[in-house]
Biopython code that builds the backbone (N, CA, C, O; Angstrom):
import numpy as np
from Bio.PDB.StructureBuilder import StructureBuilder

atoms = [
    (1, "UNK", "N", (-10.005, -11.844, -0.696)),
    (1, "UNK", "CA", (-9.897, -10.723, -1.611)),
    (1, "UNK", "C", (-8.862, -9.727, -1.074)),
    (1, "UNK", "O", (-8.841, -9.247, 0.060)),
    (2, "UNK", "N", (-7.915, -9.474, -2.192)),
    (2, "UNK", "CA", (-6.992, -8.232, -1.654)),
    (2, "UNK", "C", (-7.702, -6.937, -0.959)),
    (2, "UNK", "O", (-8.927, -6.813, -0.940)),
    (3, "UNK", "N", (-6.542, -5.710, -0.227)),
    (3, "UNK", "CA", (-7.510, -4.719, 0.341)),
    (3, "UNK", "C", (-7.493, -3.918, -1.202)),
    (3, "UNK", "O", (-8.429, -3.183, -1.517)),
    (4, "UNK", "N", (-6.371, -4.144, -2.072)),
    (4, "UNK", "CA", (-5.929, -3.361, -3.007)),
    (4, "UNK", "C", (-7.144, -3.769, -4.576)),
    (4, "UNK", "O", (-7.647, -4.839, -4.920)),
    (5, "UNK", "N", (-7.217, -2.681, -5.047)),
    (5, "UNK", "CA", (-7.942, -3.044, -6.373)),
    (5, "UNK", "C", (-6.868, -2.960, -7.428)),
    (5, "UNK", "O", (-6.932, -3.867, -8.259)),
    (6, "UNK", "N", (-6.246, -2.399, -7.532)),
    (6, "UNK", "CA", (-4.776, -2.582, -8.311)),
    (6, "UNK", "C", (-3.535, -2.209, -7.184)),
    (6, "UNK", "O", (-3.480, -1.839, -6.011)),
    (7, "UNK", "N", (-2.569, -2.542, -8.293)),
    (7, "UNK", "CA", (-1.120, -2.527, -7.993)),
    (7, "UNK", "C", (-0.535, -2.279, -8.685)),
    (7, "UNK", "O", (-0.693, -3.006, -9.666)),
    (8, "UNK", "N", (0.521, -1.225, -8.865)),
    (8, "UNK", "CA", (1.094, -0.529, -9.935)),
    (8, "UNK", "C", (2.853, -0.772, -9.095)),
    (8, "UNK", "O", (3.215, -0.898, -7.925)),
    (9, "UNK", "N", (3.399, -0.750, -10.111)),
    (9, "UNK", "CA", (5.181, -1.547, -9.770)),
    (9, "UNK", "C", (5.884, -0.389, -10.973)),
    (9, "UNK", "O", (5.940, -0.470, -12.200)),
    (10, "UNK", "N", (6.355, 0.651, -10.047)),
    (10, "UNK", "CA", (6.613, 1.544, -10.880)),
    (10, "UNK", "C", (8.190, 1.104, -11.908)),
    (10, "UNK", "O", (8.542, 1.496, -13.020)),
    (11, "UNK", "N", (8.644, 0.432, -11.219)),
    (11, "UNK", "CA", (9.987, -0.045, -11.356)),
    (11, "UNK", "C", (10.016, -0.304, -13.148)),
    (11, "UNK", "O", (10.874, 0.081, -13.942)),
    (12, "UNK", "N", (8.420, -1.299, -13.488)),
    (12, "UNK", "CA", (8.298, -1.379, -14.250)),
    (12, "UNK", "C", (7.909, -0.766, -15.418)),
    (12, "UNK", "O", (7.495, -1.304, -16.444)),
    (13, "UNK", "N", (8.119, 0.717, -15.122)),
    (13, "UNK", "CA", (7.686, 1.417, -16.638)),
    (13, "UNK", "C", (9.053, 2.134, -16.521)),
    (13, "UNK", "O", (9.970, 1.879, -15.740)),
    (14, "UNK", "N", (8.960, 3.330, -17.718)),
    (14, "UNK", "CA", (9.872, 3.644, -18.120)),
    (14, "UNK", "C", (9.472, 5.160, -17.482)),
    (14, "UNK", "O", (8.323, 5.591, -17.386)),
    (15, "UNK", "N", (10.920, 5.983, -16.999)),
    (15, "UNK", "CA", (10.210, 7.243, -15.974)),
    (15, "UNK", "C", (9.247, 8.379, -16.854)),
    (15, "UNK", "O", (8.789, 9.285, -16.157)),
    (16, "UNK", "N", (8.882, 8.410, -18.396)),
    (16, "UNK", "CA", (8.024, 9.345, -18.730)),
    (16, "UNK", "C", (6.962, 8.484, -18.331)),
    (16, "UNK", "O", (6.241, 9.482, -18.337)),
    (17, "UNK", "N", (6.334, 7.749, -18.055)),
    (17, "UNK", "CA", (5.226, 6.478, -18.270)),
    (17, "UNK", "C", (5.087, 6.722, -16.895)),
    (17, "UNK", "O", (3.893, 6.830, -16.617)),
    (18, "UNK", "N", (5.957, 6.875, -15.745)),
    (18, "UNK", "CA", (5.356, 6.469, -14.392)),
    (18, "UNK", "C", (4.272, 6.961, -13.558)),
    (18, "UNK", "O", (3.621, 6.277, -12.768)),
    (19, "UNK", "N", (4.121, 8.265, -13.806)),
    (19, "UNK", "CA", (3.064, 9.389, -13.006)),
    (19, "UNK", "C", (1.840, 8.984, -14.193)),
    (19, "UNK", "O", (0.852, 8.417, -13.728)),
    (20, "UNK", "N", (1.850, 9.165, -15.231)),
    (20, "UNK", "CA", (0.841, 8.679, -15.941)),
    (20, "UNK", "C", (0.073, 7.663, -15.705)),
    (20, "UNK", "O", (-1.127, 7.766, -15.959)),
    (21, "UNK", "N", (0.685, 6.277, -15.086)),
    (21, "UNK", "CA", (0.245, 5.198, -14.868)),
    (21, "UNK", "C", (-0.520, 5.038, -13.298)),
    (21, "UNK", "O", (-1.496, 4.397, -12.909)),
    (22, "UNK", "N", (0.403, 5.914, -12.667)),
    (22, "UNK", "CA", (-0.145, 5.744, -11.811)),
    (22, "UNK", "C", (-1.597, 6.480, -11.295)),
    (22, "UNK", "O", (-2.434, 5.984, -10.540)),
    (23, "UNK", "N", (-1.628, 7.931, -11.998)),
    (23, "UNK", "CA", (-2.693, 8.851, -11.894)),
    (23, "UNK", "C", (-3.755, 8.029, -11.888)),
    (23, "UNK", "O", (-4.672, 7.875, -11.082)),
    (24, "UNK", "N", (-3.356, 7.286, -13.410)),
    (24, "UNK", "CA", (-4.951, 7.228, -14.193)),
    (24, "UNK", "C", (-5.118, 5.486, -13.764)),
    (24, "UNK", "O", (-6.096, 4.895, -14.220)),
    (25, "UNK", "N", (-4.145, 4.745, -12.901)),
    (25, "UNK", "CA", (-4.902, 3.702, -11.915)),
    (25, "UNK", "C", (-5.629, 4.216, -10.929)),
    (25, "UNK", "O", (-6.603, 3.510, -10.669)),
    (26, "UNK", "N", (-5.511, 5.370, -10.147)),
    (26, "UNK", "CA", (-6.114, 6.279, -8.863)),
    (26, "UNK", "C", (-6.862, 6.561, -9.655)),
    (26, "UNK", "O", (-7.909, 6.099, -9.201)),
    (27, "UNK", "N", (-7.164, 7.177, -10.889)),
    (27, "UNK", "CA", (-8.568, 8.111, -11.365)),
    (27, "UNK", "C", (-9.473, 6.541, -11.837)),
    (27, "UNK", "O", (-10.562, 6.643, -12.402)),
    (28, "UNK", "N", (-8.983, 5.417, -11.585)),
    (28, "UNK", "CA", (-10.113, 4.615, -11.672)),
    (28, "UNK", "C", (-10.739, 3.916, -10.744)),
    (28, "UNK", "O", (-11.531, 3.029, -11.060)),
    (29, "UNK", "N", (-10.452, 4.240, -9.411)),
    (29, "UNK", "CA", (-10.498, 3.566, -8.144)),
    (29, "UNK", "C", (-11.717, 4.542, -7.844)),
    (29, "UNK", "O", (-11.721, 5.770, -7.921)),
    (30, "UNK", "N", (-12.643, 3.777, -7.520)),
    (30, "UNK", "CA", (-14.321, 4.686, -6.756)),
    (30, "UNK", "C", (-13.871, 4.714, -4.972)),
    (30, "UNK", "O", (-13.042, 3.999, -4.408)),
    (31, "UNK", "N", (-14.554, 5.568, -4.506)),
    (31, "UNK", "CA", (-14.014, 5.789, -3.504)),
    (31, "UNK", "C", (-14.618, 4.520, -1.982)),
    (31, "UNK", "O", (-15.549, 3.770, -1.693)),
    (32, "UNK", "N", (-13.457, 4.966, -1.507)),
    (32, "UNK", "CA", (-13.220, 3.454, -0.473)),
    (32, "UNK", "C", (-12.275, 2.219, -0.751)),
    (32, "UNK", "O", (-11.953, 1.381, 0.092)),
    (33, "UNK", "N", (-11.743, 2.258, -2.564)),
    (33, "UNK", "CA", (-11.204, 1.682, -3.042)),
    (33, "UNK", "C", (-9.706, 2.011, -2.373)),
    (33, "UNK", "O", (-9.473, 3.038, -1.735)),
    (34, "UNK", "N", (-8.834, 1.060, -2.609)),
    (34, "UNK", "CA", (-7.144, 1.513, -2.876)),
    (34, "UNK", "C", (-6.279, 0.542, -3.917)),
    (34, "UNK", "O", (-6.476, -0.545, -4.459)),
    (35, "UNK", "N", (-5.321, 1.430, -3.901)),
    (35, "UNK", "CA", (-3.761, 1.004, -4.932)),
    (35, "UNK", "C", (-2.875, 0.793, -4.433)),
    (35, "UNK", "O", (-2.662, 1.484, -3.437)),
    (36, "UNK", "N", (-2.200, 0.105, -4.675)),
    (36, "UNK", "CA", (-0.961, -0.573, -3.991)),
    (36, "UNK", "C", (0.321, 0.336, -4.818)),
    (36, "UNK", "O", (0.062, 0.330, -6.021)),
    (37, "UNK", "N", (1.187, 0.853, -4.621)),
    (37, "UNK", "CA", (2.237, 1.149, -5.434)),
    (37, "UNK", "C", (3.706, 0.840, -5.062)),
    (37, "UNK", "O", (3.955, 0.915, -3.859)),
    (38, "UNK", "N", (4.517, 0.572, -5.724)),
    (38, "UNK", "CA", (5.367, -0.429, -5.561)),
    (38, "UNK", "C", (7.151, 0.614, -5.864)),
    (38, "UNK", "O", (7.516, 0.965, -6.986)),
    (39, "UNK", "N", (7.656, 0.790, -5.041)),
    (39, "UNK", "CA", (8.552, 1.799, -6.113)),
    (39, "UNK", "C", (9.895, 1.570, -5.243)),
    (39, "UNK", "O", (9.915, 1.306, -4.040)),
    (40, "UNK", "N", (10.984, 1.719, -6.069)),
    (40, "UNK", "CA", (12.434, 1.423, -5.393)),
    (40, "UNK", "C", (13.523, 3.118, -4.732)),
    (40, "UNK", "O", (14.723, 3.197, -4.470)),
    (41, "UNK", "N", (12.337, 4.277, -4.668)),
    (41, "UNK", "CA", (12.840, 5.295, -4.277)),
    (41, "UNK", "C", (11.652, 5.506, -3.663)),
    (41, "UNK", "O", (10.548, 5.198, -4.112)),
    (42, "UNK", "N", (11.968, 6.211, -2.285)),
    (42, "UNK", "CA", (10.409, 7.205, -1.556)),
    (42, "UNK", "C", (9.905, 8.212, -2.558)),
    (42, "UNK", "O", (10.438, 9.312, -2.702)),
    (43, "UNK", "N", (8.698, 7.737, -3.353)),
    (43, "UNK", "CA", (8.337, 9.153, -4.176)),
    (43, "UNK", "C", (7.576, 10.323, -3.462)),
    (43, "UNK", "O", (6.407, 10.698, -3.543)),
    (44, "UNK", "N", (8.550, 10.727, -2.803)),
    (44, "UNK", "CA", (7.534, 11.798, -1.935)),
    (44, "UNK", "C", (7.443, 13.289, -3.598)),
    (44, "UNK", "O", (6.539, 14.115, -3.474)),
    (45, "UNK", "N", (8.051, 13.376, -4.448)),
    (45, "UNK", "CA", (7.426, 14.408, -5.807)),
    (45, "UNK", "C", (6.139, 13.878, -5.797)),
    (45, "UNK", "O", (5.126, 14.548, -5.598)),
    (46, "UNK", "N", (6.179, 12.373, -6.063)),
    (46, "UNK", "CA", (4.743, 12.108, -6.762)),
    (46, "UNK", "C", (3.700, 12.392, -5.049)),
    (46, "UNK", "O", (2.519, 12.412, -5.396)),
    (47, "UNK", "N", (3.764, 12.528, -3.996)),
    (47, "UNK", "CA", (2.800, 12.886, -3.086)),
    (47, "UNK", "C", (2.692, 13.892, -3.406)),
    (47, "UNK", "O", (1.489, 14.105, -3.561)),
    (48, "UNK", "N", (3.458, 15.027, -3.702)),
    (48, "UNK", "CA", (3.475, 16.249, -3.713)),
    (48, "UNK", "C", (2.309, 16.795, -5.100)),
    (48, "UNK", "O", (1.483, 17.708, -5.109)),
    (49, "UNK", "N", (2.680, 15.828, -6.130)),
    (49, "UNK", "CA", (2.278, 16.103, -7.189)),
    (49, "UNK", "C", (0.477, 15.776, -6.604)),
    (49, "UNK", "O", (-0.438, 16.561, -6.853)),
    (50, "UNK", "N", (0.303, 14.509, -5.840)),
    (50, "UNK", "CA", (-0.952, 14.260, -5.492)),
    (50, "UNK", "C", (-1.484, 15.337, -4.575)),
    (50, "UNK", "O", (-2.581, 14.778, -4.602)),
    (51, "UNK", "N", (-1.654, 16.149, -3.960)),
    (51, "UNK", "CA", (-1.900, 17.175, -3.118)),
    (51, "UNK", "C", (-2.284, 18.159, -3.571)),
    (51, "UNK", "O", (-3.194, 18.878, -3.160)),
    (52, "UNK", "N", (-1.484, 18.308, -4.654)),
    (52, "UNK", "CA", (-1.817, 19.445, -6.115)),
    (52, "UNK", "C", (-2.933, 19.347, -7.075)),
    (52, "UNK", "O", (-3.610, 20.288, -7.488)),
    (53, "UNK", "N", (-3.061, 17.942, -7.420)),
    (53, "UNK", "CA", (-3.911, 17.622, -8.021)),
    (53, "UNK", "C", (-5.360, 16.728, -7.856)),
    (53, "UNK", "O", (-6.351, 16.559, -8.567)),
    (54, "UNK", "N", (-4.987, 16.327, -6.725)),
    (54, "UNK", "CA", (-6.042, 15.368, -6.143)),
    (54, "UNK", "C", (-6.196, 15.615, -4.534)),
    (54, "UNK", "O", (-6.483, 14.638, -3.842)),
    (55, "UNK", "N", (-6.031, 16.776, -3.975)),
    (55, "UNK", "CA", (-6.480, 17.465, -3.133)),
    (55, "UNK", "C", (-7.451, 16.821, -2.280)),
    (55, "UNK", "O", (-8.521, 17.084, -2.830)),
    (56, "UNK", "N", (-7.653, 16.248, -1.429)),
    (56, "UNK", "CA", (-8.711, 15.781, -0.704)),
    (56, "UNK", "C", (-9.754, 14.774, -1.071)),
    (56, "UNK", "O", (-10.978, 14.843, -0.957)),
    (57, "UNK", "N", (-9.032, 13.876, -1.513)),
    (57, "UNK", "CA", (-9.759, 13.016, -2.210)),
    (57, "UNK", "C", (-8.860, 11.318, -2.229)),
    (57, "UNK", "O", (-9.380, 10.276, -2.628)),
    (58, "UNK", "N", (-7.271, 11.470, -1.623)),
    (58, "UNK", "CA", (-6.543, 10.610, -1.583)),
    (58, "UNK", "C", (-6.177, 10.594, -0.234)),
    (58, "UNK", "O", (-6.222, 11.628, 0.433)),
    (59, "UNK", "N", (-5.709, 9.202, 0.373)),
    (59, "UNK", "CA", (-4.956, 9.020, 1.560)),
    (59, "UNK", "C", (-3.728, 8.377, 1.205)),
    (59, "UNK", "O", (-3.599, 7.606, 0.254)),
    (60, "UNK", "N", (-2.781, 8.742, 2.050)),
    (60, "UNK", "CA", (-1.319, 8.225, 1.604)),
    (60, "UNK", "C", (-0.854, 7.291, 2.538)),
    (60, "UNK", "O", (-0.440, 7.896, 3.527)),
    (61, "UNK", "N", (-0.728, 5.891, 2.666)),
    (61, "UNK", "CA", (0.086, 5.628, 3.827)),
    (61, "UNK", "C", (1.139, 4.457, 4.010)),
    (61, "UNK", "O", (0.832, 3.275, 4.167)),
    (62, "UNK", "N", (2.804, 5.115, 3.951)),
    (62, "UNK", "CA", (3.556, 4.068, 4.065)),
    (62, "UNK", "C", (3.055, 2.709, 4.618)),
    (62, "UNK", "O", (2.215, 2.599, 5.511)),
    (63, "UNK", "N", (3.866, 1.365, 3.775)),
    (63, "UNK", "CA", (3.428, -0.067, 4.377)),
    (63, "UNK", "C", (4.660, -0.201, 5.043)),
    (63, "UNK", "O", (4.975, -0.240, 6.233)),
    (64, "UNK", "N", (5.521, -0.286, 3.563)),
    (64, "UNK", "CA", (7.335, -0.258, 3.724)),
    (64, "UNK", "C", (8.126, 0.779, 3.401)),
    (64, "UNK", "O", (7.713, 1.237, 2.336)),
    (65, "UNK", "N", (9.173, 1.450, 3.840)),
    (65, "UNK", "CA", (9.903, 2.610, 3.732)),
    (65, "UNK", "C", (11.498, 1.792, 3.156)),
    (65, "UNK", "O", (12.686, 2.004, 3.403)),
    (66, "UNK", "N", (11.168, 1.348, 2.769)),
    (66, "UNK", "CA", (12.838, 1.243, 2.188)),
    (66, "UNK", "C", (13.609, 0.553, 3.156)),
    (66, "UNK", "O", (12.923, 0.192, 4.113)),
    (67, "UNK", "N", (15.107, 0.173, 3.243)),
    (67, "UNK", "CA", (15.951, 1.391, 1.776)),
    (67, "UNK", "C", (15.125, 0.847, 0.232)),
    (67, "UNK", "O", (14.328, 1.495, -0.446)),
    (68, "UNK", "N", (15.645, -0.550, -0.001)),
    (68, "UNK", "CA", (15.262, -0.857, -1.250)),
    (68, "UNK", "C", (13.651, -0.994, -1.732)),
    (68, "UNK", "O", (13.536, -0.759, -2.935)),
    (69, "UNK", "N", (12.769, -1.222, -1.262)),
    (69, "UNK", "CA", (11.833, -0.955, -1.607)),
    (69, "UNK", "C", (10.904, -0.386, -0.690)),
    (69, "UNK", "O", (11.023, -0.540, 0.525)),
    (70, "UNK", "N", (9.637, 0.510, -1.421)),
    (70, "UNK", "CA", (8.872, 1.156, -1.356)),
    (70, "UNK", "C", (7.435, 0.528, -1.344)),
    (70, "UNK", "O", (7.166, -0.016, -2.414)),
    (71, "UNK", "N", (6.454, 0.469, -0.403)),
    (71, "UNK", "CA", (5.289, 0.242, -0.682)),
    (71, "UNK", "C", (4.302, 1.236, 0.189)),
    (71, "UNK", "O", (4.225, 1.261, 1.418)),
    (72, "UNK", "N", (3.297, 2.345, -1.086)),
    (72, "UNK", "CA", (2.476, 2.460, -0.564)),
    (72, "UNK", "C", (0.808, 2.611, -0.850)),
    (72, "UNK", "O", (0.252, 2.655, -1.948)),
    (73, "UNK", "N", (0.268, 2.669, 0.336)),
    (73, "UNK", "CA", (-1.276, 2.411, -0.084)),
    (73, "UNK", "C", (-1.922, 3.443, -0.196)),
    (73, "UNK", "O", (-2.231, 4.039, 0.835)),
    (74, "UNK", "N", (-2.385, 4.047, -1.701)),
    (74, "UNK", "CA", (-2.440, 5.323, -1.844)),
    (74, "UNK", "C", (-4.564, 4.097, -2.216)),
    (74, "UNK", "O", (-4.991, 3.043, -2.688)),
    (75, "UNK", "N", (-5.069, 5.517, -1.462)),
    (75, "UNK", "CA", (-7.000, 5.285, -1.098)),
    (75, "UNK", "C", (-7.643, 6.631, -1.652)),
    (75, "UNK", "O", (-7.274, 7.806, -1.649)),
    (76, "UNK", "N", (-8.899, 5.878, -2.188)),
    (76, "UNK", "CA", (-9.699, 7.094, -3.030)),
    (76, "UNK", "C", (-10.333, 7.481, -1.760)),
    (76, "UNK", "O", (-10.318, 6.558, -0.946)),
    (77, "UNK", "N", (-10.858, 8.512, -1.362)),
    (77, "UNK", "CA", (-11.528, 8.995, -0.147)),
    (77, "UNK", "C", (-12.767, 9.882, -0.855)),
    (77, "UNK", "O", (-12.557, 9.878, -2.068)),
    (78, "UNK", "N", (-13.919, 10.600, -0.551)),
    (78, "UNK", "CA", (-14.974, 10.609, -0.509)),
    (78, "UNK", "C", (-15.923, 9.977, -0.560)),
    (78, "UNK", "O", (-16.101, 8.833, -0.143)),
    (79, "UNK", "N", (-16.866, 10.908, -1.260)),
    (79, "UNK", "CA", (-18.142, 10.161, -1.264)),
    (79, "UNK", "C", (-18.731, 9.978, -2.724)),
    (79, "UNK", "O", (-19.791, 9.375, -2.891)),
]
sb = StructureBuilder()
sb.init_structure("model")
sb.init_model(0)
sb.init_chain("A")
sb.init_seg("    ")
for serial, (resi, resn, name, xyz) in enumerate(atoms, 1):
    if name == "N":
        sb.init_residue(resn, " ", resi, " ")
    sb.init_atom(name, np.array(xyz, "f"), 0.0, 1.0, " ", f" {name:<3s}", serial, name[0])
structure = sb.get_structure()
């Protein structure tokens, strides 16, 4: 079994679609769960955006840093 419960490949939406998709894969992950996210730029906005909005409740942690691709394992945390 993967560690990931989804995987989101941002590459593949269109950029109004991307933060959307990815939120509301994280707002379905119970905690202990994680997401895989897949992206061809470091989205450090979208961490930023997560910090703001999901405050203590996510872990962030590079797999791969680039250049060309991006993978990281963003985790629901509480209880």
């Amino acid at each position: 079994m993967s560690e990931f419960q989804a995987t989101v490949n941002a590459t593949e939406y269109p950029p109004h679609q991307k933060h959307k998709v990815i939120f509301e894969t994280f707002d379905s992950l119970k905690p202990g769960e994680a997401m895989l996210l897949i992206n061809d730029h470091d989205p450090q906005p979208l961490r930023y955006q997560f910090e703001l909005e999901r405050s203590g409740i996510f872990s962030w942690e590079y797999i791969e840093r680039g250049p060309e691709t991006f993978r990281i394992h963003i985790g629901r945390v509480g209880a």
